[in-house]
C-alpha positions in Angstrom: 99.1 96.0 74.4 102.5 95.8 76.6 105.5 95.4 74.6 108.8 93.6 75.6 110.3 96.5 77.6 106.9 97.0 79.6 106.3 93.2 80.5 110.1 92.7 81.7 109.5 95.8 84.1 106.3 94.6 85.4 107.9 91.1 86.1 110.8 93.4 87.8 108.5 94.7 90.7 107.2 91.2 91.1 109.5 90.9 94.8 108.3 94.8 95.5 104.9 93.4 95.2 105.5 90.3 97.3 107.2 92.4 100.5 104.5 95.5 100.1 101.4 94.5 98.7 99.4 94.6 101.1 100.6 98.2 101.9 100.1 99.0 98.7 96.3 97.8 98.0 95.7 98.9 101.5 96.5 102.8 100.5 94.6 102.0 97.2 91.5 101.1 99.1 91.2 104.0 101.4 92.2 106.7 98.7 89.4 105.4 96.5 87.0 104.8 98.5 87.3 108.3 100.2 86.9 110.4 96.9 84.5 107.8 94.7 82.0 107.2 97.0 79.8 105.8 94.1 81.7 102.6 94.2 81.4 102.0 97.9 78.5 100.0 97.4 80.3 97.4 95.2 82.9 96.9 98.3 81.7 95.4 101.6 83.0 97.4 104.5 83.7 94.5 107.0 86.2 93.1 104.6 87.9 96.0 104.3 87.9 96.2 108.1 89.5 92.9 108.6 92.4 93.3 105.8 91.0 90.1 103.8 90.2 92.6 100.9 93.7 94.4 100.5 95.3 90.8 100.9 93.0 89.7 98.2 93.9 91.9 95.7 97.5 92.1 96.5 97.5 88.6 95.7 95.6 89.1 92.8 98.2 91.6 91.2 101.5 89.8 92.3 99.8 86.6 90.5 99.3 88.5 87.4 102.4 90.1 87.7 103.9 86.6 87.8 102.5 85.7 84.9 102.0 88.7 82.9 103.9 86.1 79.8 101.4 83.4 80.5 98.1 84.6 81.6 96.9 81.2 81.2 98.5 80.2 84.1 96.0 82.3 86.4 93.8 79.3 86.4 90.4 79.6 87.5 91.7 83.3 89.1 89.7 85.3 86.4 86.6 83.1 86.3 86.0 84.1 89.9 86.8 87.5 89.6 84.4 88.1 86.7 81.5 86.4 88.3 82.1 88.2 91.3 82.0 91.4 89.6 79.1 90.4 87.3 77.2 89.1 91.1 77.7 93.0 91.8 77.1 94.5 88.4 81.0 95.7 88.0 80.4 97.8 85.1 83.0 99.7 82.5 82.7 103.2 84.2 84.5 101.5 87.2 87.2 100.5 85.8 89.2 103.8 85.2 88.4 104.9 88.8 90.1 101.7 89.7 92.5 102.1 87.0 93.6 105.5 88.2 93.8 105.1 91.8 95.4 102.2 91.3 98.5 103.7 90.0 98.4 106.9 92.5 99.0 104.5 94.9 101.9 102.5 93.1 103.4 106.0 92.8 102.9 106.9 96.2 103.9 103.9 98.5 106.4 103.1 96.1 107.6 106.4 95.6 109.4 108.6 92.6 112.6 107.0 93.1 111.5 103.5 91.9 107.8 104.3 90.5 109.8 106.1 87.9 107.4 107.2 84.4 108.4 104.4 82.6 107.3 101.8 85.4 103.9 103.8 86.1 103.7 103.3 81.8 104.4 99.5 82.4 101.5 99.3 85.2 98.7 101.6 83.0 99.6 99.4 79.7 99.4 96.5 82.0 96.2 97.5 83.9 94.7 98.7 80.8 95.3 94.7 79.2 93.2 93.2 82.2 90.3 95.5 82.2 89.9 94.8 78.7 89.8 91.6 79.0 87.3 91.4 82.0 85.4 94.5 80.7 84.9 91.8 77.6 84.3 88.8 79.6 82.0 90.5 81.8 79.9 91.9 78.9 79.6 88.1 77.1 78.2 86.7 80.7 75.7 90.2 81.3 74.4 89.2 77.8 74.2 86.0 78.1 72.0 85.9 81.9 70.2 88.7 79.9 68.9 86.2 76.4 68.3 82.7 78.5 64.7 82.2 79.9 64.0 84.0 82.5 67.1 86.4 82.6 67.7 89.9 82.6 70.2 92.6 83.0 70.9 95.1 86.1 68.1 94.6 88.5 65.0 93.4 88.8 62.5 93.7 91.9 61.6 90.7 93.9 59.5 90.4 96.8 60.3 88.7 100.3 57.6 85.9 100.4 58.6 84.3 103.0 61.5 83.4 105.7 62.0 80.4 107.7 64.4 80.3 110.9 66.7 77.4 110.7 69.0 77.4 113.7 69.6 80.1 116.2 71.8 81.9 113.9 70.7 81.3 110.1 67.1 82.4 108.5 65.9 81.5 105.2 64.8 84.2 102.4 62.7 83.4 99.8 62.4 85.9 97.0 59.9 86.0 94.2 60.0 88.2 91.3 57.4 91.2 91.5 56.4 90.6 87.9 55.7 87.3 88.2 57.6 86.1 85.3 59.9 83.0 85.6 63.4 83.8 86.6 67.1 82.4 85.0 67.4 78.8 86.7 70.9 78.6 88.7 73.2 76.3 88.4 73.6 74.4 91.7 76.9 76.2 93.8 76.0 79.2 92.5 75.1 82.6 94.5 72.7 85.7 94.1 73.9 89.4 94.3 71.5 92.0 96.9 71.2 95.5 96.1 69.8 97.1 99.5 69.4 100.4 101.1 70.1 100.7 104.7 69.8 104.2 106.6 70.0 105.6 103.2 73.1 104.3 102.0 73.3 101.7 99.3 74.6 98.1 100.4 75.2 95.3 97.9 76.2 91.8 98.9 76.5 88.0 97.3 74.6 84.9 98.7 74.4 81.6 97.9 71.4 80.4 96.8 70.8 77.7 99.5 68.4 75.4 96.9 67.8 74.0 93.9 66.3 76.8 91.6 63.0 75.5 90.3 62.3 78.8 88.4 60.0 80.8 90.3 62.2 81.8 93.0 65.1 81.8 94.6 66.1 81.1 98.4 69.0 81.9 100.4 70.3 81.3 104.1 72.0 84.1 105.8 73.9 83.6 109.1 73.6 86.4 112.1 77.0 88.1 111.8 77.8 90.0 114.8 78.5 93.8 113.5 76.9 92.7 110.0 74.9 95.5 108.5 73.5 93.2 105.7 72.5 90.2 107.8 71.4 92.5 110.8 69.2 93.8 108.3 68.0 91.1 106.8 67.4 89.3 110.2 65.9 92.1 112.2 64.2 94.6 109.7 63.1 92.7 106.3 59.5 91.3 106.6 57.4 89.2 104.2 56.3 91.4 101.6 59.1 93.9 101.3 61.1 94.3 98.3 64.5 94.7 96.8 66.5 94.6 93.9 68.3 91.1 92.8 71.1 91.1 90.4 71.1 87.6 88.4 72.8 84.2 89.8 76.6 84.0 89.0 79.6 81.5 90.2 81.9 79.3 88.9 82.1 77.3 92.0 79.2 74.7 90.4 78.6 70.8 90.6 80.2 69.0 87.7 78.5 66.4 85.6 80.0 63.0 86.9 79.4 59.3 88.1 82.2 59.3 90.7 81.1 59.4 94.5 80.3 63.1 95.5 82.0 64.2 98.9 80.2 67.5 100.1 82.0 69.0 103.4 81.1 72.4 104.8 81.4 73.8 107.9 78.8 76.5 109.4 77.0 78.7 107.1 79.2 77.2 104.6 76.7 74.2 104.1 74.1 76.9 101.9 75.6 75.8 99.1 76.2 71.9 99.4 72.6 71.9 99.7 71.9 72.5 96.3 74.5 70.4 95.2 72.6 67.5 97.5 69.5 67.9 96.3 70.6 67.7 91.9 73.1 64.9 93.2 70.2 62.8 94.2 68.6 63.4 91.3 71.2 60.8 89.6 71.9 57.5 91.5 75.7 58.2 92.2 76.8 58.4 96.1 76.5 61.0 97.9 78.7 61.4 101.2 77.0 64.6 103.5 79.8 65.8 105.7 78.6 69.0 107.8 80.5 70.5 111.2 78.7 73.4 113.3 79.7 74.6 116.4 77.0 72.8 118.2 73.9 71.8 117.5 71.7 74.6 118.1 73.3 76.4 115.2 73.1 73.6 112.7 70.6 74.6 110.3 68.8 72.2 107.5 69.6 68.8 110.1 65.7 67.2 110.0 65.9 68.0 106.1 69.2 66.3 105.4 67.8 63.7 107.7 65.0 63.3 105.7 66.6 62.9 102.6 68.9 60.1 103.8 65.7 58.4 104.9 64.6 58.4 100.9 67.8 58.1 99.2 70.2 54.8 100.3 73.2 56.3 98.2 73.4 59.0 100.7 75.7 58.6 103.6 75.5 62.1 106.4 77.5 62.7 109.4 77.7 65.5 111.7 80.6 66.7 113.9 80.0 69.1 116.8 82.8 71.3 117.7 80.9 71.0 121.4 78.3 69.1 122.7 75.6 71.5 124.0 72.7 68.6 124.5 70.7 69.9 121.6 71.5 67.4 119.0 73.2 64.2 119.2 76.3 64.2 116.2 78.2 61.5 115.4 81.7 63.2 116.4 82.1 66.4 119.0 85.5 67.9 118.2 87.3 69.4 115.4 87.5 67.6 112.4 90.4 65.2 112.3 91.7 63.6 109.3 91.2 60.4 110.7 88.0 60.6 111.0 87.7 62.3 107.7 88.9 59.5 106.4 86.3 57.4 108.4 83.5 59.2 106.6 85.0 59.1 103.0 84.2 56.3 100.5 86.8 53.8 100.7 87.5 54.6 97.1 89.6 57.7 96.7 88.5 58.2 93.4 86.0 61.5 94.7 84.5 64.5 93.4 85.0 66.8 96.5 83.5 69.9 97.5 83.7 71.8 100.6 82.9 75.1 101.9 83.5 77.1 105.4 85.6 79.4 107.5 89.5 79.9 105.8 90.3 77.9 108.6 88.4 74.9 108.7 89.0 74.7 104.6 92.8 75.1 105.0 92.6 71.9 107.4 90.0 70.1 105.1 92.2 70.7 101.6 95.1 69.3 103.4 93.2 66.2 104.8 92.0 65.3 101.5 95.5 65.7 99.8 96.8 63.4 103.2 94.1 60.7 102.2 94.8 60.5 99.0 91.8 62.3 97.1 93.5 63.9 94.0 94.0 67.6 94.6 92.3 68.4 90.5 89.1 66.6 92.0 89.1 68.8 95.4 87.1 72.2 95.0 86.1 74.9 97.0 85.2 78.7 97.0 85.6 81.1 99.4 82.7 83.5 100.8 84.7 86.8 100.7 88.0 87.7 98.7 89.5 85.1 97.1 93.1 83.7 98.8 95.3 81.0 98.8 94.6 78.1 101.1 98.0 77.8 102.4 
C-alpha cells in the first residue's frame, strides 16, 4: 500500500515520464526480453520492432502515474489490459520479472542522481499495488471462463477443420475442440488467444473471432502480413487437420444490449469483428448501418456474405468505399473516407451506437468524423489490434 510520501513522488516523475517514456519502456523491453526468454512468447516481436509496444506501455504508466490518487479515472484502461493478458494466459510468476526489470530500468535511464532509493521505494510500492490488483482481476476472469459451460483454464487442443480463402489476403480458420465437448460461447467483439510453435520456438497471438460462436467452434480471419511469422504460418503451413492449443475467448470491446441504430465501421482486416456484431444485431429488429473500406476490391473479404444478408434483413443498410478502383468490385465510393460522406451513410438520427475497427490511422480519422457529425463521443467505441494508444 503507498503511503502519502510514496504517491506524491510518483506524481513527481509524472513530466520525467512524459519527456522519456518511451526511452524508458524501450530499455525495459530489450533487458527483459534478453535474460527471461520464457516470457518472449507472451510479447509479439513485430510490435516491438515497430515501437507501438514501448509507446504503449509508456503510456500506460504515465496514465497511472497521473492518477495514482484516482485510479478510477483509468477508465476502461485496466479492462483491456487484463483481458489482454488473460487472451495470453499472463500468469502471477510474470509479474515479478516484470516487476524487477521494470525498476532496473527506471534506475538506469533515469540514473542515481534522480532514481534515488526512496523514488525506486515509491515505484516497487507502486508497481507492487497494480499487480495485485490485476494478479486479482485476472484470477476472478480465469475462474470464471473455467466454471461457465464449456470453459476451461490454460489450453485446450483444437483441431483445424477447415479454412476458407476470403480475399487475396485474408483466410478463414475454423477450429474445433479435439475432445469434442462444447466450448465457452463468445460474446460477439470478442477475440481468441493462439499458442503455436514455429521452428521450435513458442509464438502466442490474439484473434478476433470473425463469427458468431454457436458452441462448437470457433472461426477466425487472419490477414497475410508481410514479415508475419504467425499469419505466414497460418496461411502457408497449417492444413486441415493439424492442431494447436486455444486459450479461452476474452475482450471487453463487445456489442452492448440496445435499441438505438448500430453503426459498424471497419476498415481492412478490421471488419473480423463487426461481423459478429452483424450477425447478433440482426438477430433483434434494430438498424443496422454496414460501413466497410478496403483497399480495393480484391482484398475485401466477406462482400457476397454481407450482401447476402442485406438481401434478408431490410433494417440493414451496407456501403463500401474503395481506396482504388481495381475493376474487381464495383463500391459505392473509391477514395478515402471523407466525413462527408460518412455522414451520407449514417442514420439521419445521431442518436448511434458506433463501433469501428482498423488501422490507427483510418480510426483516428473515423473517431474524429463521428465527434464532427455529432454522434456522442460515450456512444463511439473501438479497440485496437495491437497495444493500446490514444487516438489523438
Amino acid at each position: 500500500m503507498l503511503n502519502a510520501e510514496q504517491r506524491a513522488i510518483i506524481k513527481a516523475t509524472v513530466p520525467l515520464l512524459e519527456t522519456g517514456g518511451e526511452t524508458l519502456t524501450t530499455h525495459f523491453y530489450k533487458m527483459m526480453l534478453s535474460e527471461y526468454p520464457e516470457v518472449r512468447p507472451l510479447f509479439n516481436q513485430a510490435h516491438q520492432a515497430s515501437g507501438d509496444q514501448p509507446r504503449a506501455l509508456a503510456n500506460g504508466v504515465l496514465m497511472y502515474a497521473r492518477h495514482i490518487d484516482q485510479l478510477e479515472q483509468l477508465g476502461g484502461l485496466v479492462g483491456q489490459i487484463i483481458n489482454k493478458h488473460v487472451a495470453l494466459q499472463i500468469l502471477p510468476e510474470h509479474y515479478p520479472i516484470v516487476g524487477s526489470c521494470l525498476l532496473r530500468a527506471i534506475e538506469e535511464v533515469l540514473g542515481k542522481e534522480i532514481a534515488t532509493p526512496e523514488v525506486i521505494a515509491a515505484w516497487a510500492a507502486a508497481y507492487g499495488q497494480l499487480a495485485d490488483i490485476l494478479i486479482g482481476a485476472e484470477e476472478s476472469l480465469y475462474k470464471q471462463k473455467e466454471e461457465a459451460a464449456g470453459g476451461w483454464r490454460g489450453t485446450r487442443e483444437f483441431r483445424l477443420a477447415r479454412r476458407e480463402q476470403e480475399s487475396s489476403e485474408i483466410t478463414s480458420f475454423y477450429f474445433a475442440p479435439v475432445d469434442g465437448q462444447p466450448v465457452l460461447k463468445a460474446e460477439p467483439g470478442q477475440y481468441i488467444g493462439l499458442q503455436l510453435f514455429i521452428d521450435g520456438a513458442e509464438q502466442r497471438r490474439n484473434y478476433s473471432l470473425s463469427a458468431l460462436c454457436d458452441g462448437q467452434e470457433y472461426r477466425i480471419s487472419v490477414k497475410r502480413e508481410e514479415g508475419g511469422k504467425v499469419s505466414s504460418y497460418l496461411h502457408d503451413e497449417l492444413v486441415v487437420g493439424d492442431t494447436l492449443q486455444l486459450f479461452p475467448p476474452a475482450g471487453d470491446f463487445t456489442l452492448a444490449a440496445s435499441d438505438k441504430p448500430l453503426v459498424l465501421i471497419s476498415g481492412g482486416v478490421g471488419i473480423t469483428p463487426t461481423l459478429a456484431m452483424l450477425e447478433a444485431a440482426l438477430q433483434t429488429q434494430r438498424p443496422v448501418h454496414f460501413i466497410h473500406c478496403a483497399r480495393n476490391g480484391a482484398v475485401h473479404a466477406f462482400r457476397d456474405w454481407i450482401d447476402g444478408l442485406a438481401e434478408r434483413h431490410p433494417q440493414l443498410k451496407r456501403f463500401y468505399c474503395y481506396a482504388e478502383d481495381d475493376g474487381a468490385q464495383k463500391a459505392d465510393a473509391v477514395g478515402l473516407l471523407s466525413q462527408d460522406l460518412l455522414g451520407e451513410w449514417l442514420p439521419r438520427e445521431r442518436d448511434v451506437d458506433a463501433y469501428f475497427l482498423g488501422p490507427k490511422g483510418f480510426m483516428a480519422a473515423v473517431k474524429r468524423q463521428l465527434k464532427g457529425l455529432g454522434v456522442p463521443e460515450q456512444q463511439s467505441r473501438y479497440e485496437f489490434f495491437g497495444p493500446a494508444a490514444a487516438l489523438e
